[in-house]
Phi, psi and omega in degrees: 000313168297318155340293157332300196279263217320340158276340171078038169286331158263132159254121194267200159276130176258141156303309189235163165333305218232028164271196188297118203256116180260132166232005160204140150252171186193124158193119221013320170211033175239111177254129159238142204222137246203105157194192193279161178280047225230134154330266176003274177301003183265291170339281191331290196283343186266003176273292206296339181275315193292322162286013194258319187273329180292265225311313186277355199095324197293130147249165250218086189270107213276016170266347173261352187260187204173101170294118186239161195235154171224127206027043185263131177311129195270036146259007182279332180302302176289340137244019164286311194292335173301313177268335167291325184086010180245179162278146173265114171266179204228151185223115039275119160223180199269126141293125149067021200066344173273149166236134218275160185087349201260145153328071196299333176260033168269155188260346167314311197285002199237335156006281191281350140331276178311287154011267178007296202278330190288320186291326189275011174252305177344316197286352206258356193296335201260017185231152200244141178237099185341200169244343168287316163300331183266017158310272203305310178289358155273319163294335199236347194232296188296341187268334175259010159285318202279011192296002192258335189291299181306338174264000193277300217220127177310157176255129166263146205318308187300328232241289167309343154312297192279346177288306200289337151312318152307295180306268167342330153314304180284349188263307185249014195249342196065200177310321186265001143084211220093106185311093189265176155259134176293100185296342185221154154318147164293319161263037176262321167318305172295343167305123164306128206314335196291349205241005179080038175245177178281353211032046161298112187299181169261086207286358142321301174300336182300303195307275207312322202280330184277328148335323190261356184286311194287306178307341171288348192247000168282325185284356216271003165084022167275148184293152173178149185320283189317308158343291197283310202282331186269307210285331179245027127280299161232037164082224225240341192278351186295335163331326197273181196270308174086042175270020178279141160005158142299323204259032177279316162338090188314169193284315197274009180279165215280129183288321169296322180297341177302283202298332205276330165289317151283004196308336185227042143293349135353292182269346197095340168194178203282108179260057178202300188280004178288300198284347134326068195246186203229099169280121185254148168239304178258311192109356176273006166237036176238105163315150162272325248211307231253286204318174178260021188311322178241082208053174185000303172265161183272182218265311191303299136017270170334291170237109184275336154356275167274037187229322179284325163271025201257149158259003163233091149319327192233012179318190191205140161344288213274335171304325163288009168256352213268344182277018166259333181091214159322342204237028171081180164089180181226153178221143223204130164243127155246153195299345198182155188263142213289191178272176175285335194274322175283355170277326172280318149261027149291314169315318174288337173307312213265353180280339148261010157256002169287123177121007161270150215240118179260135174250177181268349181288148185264155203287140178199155174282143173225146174189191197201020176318354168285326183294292201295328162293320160001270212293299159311298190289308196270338190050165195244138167295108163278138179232157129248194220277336160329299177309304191300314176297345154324305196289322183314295200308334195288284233285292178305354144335124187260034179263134181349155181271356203266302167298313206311298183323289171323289189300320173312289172323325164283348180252349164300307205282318166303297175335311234249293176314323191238010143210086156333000000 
């Protein structure tokens, strides 16, 4: 197939003219093969399947393969499909378990989740199981089905009900579910045992966090398809922290990068650049002006003043230091010389840069975001300390986890009655 395109026998899909061009995805015996809607190119991949089978031995099986069009006209479909000898699929359809194209906050689409999750408790229907055991298969079984759903695809509320509806069934209802009584609110369930919860996860916190995963790995600069592809759509700042507008945003983004971008519209504040900071080390991949490097806020941000009169807007950390030569201190260019009021922030400027410390290590992002979605999203159970120290012993106790459950379950119910 590279070979093709380098011939220009294939034409694969570009974002831009002259941009990144794909003409196949491949993992492990799943293949798409990605190009323009053109004879040509039809002639070509039934050449490229056909010499795929004389050199391997292999044959290609088009009862299972499917050709799909995105604005392609359907008489073209049908005979393309005609001449592949294949089926015309449809979009939304399933990759790798996912389905790619589809609408995540439709409930169509969580269907086959959910299906999932109902069957794998059926199975569990004819066995009776403790609350300690139905801790651990909630945690080791029921929680780790949807993490692949999750990491993909936003959760819409409605969707996060009906699991925590399962989930909650299965806990206090055993396998076979039913409408029991609920001994605790659900996010007390989800409170970490030291704070007097079961410690379950929260398959909300779950989502956004793993969500929060892919802006972490744009920043962390590793190469990648999916990378070159968000960077020549929408060009270089998705690299950044991402404090611009909703309405900075071209009209054509992608309903997944809205949600991976907008993620913390969620919580009520920006939790992702909070817990997100910029560890400088030489100093040569850190903006001086644009990163969060030295607390919270970036400098552009801070003094937007002075940041508007500067003339190098995108310098980096280690270039202001490399214009000072030797003795420390910082040296800074402007369009014009300040005002008396902008000499003072600079002086506020230079005061917060005092006490870095320069090292030979290169610069990387560090962070910590599930506690703080915790803490947003789930809010925290006040105990005191009496109560906690209670809860501990139960948890540190070496006794069956089934009693262990059980006391928790008696001492929670005791909590509750006699300090309301």
């Amino acid at each position: 197939m590279r070979n093709a395109v380098s011939r220009n026998l294939f034409k694969g899909f570009k974002i831009k003219n002259d941009g990144t061009g794909i003409s196949h995805l491949q993992y492990a015996d799943d293949t798409l093969c990605i190009g323009e809607a053109s004879v040509d190119n039809l002639w070509t991949l039934k050449a490229l399947l056909r010499g795929f089978e004389m050199a391997s031995g292999l044959k290609v099986n088009f009862y299972k393969s499917c050709l799909m069009g995105i604005n392609v006209p359907s008489e073209f479909m049908t005979m393309a499909c005609d001449f592949l000898n294949c089926s015309e699929g449809v979009v939304p359809f399933k990759y790798l378990g996912l389905p790619v194209g589809a609408n995540s906050f439709k409930l169509v689409t969580w269907e086959p989740l959910l299906e999932q999750l109902s069957r794998k408790l059926h199975s569990w229907g004819n066995k009776y199981v403790s609350l300690g055991g139905r801790i651990v298969l909630l945690n080791a079984v029921i929680n780790s089905i949807p993490i692949f759903y999750l990491s993909f695809l936003k959760m819409p509320n409605k969707v996060w009900r009906k699991i925590v509806k399962i989930q909650c069934d299965f806990l206090w209802g055993g396998a076979r579910g039913g409408k029991k009584l609920c001994w605790v609110k659900w996010r007390v369930v989800c409170q970490p045992r030291s704070k007097g919860g079961l410690g379950v996860r929260d398959i909300r916190v779950v989502n956004l966090s793993l969500l929060a995963k892919w802006r972490w790995r744009v920043l962390q600069g590793e190469e990648g398809l999916w990378k070159e592809v968000l960077i020549e759509k929408y060009g270089t700042r998705v690299c950044n922290l991402l404090v611009e507008d909703d309405g900075s945003w071209p009209s054509y983004i992608s309903r997944w990068w809205k949600d991976v971008a907008f993620l913390e519209d969620e919580g009520g504040e920006r939790w992702f650049n909070a817990e997100v900071v910029r560890k400088v080390g030489c100093g040569n991949s850190t903006s001086f002006w644009k990163d969060p490097w030295r607390g919270d806020i970036p400098f552009s941000r801070k003094y937007p003043r002075l940041f508007a009169i500067s003339n190098n807007k995108e310098t980096l950390v280690e270039e202001c230091r490399q214009m000072n030569g030797v003795g420390g201190g910082w040296i800074f260019e402007w369009h014009r010389p300040l005002f008396v009021w902008e000499e003072e922030l600079l002086i506020s400027l230079k005061e917060d840069l005092e006490g870095h410390r320069w090292v030979n290590d290169p610069d990387r992002w560090v962070k910590s975001c599930y506690g703080k979605l915790e803490r947003l999203l789930g809010g925290e159970v006040e105990w005191s300390l009496e109560e906690l120290r209670v809860l501990e012993s139960i948890w540190n106790s070496k006794a069956p986890l089934k009693v262990i459950a059980f006391s928790w379950k008696l001492d929670e119910s005791l909590l509750y009655l006699f300090y309301p």
